[in-house]
C-alpha positions, 0 to 999 in steps of 0.5 A: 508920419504913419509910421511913426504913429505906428512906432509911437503905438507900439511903444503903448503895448505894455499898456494894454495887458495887465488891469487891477482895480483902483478901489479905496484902501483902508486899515492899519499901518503907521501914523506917517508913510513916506519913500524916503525921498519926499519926507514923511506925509502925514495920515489923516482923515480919508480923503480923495484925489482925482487925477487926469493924464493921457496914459492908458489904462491899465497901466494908469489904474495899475499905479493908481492901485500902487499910490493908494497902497502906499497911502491907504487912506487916500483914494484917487479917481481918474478923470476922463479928457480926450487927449485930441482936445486936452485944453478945451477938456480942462478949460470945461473942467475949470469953468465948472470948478472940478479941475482935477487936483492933479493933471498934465499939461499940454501947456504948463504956461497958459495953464498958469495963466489961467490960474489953474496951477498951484505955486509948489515951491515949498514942497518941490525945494524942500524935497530931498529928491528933487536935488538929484534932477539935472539942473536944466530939466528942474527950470520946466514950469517955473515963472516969475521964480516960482513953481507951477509945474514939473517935467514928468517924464522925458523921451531922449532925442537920440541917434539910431545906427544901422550896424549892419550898414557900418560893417558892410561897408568896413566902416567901424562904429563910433565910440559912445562919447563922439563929437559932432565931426564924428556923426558928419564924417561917418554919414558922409562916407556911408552915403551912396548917393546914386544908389539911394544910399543915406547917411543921415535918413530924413530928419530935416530940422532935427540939427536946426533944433539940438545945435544950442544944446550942443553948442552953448552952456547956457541956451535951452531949446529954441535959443532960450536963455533962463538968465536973461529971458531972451532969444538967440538964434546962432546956433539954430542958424548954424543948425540949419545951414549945416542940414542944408548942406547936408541935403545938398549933398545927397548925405542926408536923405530928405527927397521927395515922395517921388523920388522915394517912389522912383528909388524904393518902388514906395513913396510911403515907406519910410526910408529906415526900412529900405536897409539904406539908411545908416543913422536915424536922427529920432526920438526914444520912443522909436526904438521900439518900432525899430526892434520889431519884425519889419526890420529883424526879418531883413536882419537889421540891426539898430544901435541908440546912441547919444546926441553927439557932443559940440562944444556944450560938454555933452549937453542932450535933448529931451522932450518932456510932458508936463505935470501940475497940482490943480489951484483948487485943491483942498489937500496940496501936499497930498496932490504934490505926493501924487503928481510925484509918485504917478511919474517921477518919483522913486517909489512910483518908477519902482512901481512902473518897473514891477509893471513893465516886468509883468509885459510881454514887451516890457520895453517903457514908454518913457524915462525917469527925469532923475536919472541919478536914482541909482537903483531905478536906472539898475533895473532900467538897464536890465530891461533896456540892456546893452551898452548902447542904452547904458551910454544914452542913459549916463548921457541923460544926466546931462539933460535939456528939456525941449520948451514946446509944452511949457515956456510962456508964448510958445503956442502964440509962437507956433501959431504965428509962424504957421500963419506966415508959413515960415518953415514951409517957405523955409522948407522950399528956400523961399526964405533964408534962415538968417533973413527971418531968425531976428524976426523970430527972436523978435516974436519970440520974445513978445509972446513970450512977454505977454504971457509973463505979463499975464502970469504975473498979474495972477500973482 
């Protein structure tokens, strides 16, 4: 776990060497600004935003700055909620009625339940620029058909391979475009079991989790179908049978914290860092840790590829943050405008590069949600270079948002399930997988009823 907080931190660095200010703009310009993609917003009289996200400063009050340049009759002031108790923060916010007019959510559903989120159908649907957004991410924060939230950013699940370890053993790499069959038969001849040699490092429930994006057209993450606003677990079954066996036969590397220290004289290493892993099921933002001293001092290459392709097409996961215009506001075109441009908009990621190009590591913490924005992924690739990260990117048109942040229930979900201890019964083989998936599917769906129940009744 430390290890990847410390990844998570180091992904953060670009964050914390470059401040401007954020003060008020003013002056001439045209009557109307736009970036081509949104339509033109009109100028009016000064006004003032607030915006609340968990990004760092200066990073934070750098696009403040670039937001306020763009429309130089709108100064936006940046509202302070500790991160480790974000809902409580806003729930404050909400009571006291200074909601900011635009902020993140840790949970765009209960949010909306609340009452907190502003409906911006109109202008998401009447926005050139949203039409060019994978399909599945564009179904985060929609309830009961109507708007209430966005994906802002996402952090592609990916697979890291040790190429050293692939040459040492004359073991060629996989093409970028590989299928599943591909990933279980290279992990199974890299793994030496008798001497701590893995396939696969510990990434036990990461297979549990992207088998419906692999294995069905229509599913999202935890089984979810859009259409019917039902579960199905078949494929998260599949998912974890398949790891299981995996473990099982030494080619995936979850062994306890005894053996670690009997294999690698550390129980705390983290088992990439032993030079015995060859493929690290992660996330993007580990990359960065990945390239750092710990690792190039012992020579150790990692390459990023894509999800491996099931029968899906090549659909991938993605976890995403969440982002909402505040019901209370007086200006909602221009607070739709910022809650663009701060994360996913072209202007605003042009912005972002100009500050990662300014960055001693100018690695980002994120990537765009429409990666169909040509001229943001050219520039991209120029920092994130090579054809490894040229093949997660063209993957990521293919885009599957994970559901934790923002489907109904999925707090209620989590909390019961930690209530029953099911994956740590799972985890011990106290319970089987298909015993307790209809149960899950069951609960699922009434978390997932009640809180629609409730948004509903807002509207």
């Amino acid at each position: 776990m430390f290890k990847k907080v410390l990844a998570l931190a180091m992904s953060l660095v670009f964050c914390v060497t470059f401040s401007v200010g954020c003060n008020k703009k003013t002056g001439g310009g045209s009557n109307t600004t736009g970036d081509g993609d949104s339509g033109d917003l009109v100028r009016g009289e000064p006004i003032t935003l607030t915006y609340a996200s968990w990004e760092k400063d200066p990073f934070e009050e750098f696009m403040i700055q670039k937001f306020q340049e763009k429309y130089d009759w709108i100064t936006v002031d940046s509202i302070s909620i500790d991160q480790n108790s974000w809902d409580a923060g806003l729930m404050q916010l909400a009571d006291s009625h200074d909601l900011p007019d635009v902020f993140w959510c840790f949970n765009v559903a209960m949010s909306t339940e609340n009452g907190w989120t502003l409906d911006i159908t109109e202008y998401y649907d009447n926005d050139e620029y949203n039409k060019t957004i994978p399909e599945d991410l564009k179904k985060v924060g929609i309830y009961d058909g109507k708007r209430y939230g966005v994906a802002v950013h996402q952090f592609p699940w990916v697979i890291y391979l040790n190429k050293g370890l692939f040459e040492a053993s004359n073991i060629e790499m996989p093409p970028y475009n590989w299928t599943f069959d591909d990933f279980v038969s290279a992990a199974k001849s890299l793994s030496v079991p008798g001497q701590y040699y893995f396939g696969i490092g510990n990434s036990q429930y990461y297979l549990h989790d992207i088998f419906p994006i692999l294995y069905t057209d229509n599913l999202l993450d935890l089984g979810f179908d859009p259409k019917t606003e039902t579960f199905n677990w078949d494929t998260r079954i599949k998912g974890l049978n398949t790891e299981n066996t995996l473990i099982n036969q030494k080619v995936m590397g979850v062994i306890s914290s005894e053996e670690i220290e009997k294999a690698y004289g550390d129980a705390s290493v983290w088992m990439p860092e032993t030079n015995k892993i060859a493929m690290q099921c992660d996330w993007f933002w580990t990359g960065t840790y990945l390239q750092s001293v710990v690792f190039t001092s012992q020579n150790i290459e990692w390459v990023a590829y894509p999800l491996p392709t099931g029968t899906s097409g090549g659909r991938q996961l993605s976890s995403v943050d969440c982002g909402a215009v505040s019901a209370t506001t007086k200006h909602p075109r221009e607070a739709y405008e910022l809650l663009k441009f701060m994360n996913y908009g072209h202007d605003g990621w042009m912005a972002k590069i100009e500050y990662l190009k300014q960055q001693s590591n100018p690695i980002p913490t994120h990537l765009p949600i429409n990666v169909n924005d040509e001229e943001v992924m050219n520039e991209l690739k120029k920092i994130l270079s090579g054809e490894d990260w040229a093949a997660v990117f063209e993957s990521l048109k293919k885009s599957s948002p994970n559901v934790r942040y923002w489907l109904p229930g999925q707090s209620e979900f989590w909390n019961w399930c930690e209530e029953q201890e099911i994956y740590t019964k799972l985890t011990a083989n106290e319970l089987k997988i298909e015993d307790v998936a209809p149960q899950l599917e069951q609960k699922l769906k009434e978390f997932y009823d009640q809180s629609m129940t409730k948004i509903k009744a807002r509207s």
